[in-house]
N, C-alpha and C positions, 0 to 999 in steps of 0.2 A: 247350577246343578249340572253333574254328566249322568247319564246314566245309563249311556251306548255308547261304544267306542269300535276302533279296530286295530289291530296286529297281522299284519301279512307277514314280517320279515322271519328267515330262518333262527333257531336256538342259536347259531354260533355267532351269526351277524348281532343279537341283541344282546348277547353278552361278551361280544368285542366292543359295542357301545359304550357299554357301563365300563369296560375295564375287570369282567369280573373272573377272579380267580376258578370259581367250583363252579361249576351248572348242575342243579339238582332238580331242577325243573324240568319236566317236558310237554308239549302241549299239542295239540293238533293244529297247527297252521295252513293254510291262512285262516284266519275268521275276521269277517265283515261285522259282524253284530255280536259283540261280547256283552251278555247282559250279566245283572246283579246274579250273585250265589253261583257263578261257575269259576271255576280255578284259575288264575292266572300266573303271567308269572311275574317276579317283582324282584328288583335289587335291594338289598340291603349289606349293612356290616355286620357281621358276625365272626367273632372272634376274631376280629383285627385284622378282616380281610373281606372282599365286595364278592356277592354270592349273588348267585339267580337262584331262588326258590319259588315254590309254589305256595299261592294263596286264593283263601275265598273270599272273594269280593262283597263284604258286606259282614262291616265292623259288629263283634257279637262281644255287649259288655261283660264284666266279668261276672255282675252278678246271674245277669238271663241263667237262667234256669233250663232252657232250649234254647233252639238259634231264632225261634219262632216268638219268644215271649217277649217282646218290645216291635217298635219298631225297625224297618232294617235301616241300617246307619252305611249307607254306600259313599256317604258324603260326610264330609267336615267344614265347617263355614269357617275359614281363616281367622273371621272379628270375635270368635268367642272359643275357640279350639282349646283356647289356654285357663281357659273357665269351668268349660262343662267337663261332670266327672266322669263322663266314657270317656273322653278324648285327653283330659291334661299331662295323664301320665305319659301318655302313647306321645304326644307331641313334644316331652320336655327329651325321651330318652327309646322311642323307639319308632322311628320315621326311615321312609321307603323312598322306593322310584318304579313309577308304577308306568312302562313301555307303549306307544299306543302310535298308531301311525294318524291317526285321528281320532272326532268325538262327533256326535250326532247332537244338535240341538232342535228343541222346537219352538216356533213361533205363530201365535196366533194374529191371523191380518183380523181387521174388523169383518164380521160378516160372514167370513171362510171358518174352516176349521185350524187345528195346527199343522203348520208344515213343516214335514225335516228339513233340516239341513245339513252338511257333511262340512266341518270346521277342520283344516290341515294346517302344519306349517307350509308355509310359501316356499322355503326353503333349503327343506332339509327332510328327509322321507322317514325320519323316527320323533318324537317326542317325550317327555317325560314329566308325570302327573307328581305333584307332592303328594304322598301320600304317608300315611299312619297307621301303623300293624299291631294286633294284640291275638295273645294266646287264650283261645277260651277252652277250659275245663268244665263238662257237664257236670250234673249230679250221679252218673251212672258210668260213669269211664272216657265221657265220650270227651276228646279231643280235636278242637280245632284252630287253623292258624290263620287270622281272619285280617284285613285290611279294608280300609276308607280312602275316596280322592279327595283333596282338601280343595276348597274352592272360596272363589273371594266377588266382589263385584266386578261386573265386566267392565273393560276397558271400551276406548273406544271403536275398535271393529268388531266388538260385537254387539256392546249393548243394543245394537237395532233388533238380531236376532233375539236373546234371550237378557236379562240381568244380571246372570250367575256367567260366572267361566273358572275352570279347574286351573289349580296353582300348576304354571310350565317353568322346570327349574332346567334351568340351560346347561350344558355338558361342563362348564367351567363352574360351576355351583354346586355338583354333584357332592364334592364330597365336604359342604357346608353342611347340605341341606343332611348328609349320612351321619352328621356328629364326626366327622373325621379330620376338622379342621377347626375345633374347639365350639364355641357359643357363637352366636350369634345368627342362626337359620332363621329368625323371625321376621330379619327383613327379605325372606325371598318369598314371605306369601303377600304376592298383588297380581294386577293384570299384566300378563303380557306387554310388550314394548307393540308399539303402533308397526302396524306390518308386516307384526311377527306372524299373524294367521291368514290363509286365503280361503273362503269360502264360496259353497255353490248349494241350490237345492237341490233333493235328490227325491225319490220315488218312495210314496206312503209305505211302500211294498215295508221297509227300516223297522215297522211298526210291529210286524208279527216277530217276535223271538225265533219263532222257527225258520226264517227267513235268514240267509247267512251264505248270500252268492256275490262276486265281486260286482256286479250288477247295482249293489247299491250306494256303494260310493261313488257312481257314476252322476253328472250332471244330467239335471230333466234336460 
């Protein structure tokens, strides 16, 4: 599961990443603690060209009735993405790139409660989430443009922390994983490559949503 992350870098810096033609997204940078239902921003294709748009984090099916009448769907489980009927459409023909400089996981030791931890690449100061976008129309006019991070079993540096880890599609797979280099994106949903992440604990402080100072990605 992710279900905290962060974004420091500037608009232009993250869509010189991508490659992306339009930036129609704009966001208030830095943030430490992006949680579910706030806007982020995401690459996608659209019309035959790599876009940074905005989205709400917390996939809302087509039928919901509110953004409130189900569950929220911030995640997509890679082993069944292709199955369940919120996600199949969205994953055969409408798949993102969801920006994050890291992610927060928790793990419970016996005895303790759960601790954060602050999961980065080792290597590289951006990263990039699989992720799946859909358009939801209320029953009242209401419009929204919604996304999920897709996630798979963890690999081996993390399964200690948590089970889950979010699908990382590497700058050379971008534009598999966009539909821009025909079929086949299915093979990029697994665990990261051994090494690809370095992690550290970080202060409970992660916990409150209103908490969102660089402070928390700091090692205890």
């Amino acid at each position: 599961m992710c279900g905290r992350f962060a974004l420091t870098l500037p608009t232009d810096a993250v869509a010189g990443w991508f490659d992306a033609v339009k930036i129609k997204a704009s966001w208030d940078l830095p943030r430490y603690n992006i949680c579910p239902t706030m806007t982020i921003p995401v690459a996608v294709n659209y019309e035959d060209e790599r876009q940074l748009v905005p989205m709400r984090w917390g996939f809302i099916p087509r039928w919901y009735k509110s953004p409130s009448d189900g569950p929220m769907l911030i995640n997509a489980r890679s082993e069944t993405i292709a199955e369940k009927p919120a996600f199949r459409s969205a994953v055969q023909s409408r798949r993102c790139l969801i920006p994050a400089d890291g992610f927060y996981e928790w793990h419970r030791e016996k005895g303790k409660g759960k601790e954060p931890w602050y999961i980065h690449p080792s290597n590289a100061d951006l990263m990039a989430f699989a992720g799946i976008w859909q358009v939801w129309n209320g029953p009242e006019g209401q419009r929204e443009v919604t996304c999920a991070i897709v996630t798979t079993q963890a690999g081996v540096d993390l399964a200690e922390v948590h089970h889950r880890e979010p699908v990382a599609i590497m700058p050379d797979d971008f534009g598999l994983w966009l539909g821009e280099e025909g079929k086949g994106a299915a093979v990029l949903m697994k665990a990261a490559d051994k090494r690809y992440y370095a992690r550290h604990r970080v202060s409970p402080a992660v916990n409150s949503a209103r908490q969102d100072v660089p402070g928390l990605i700091e090692p205890l």
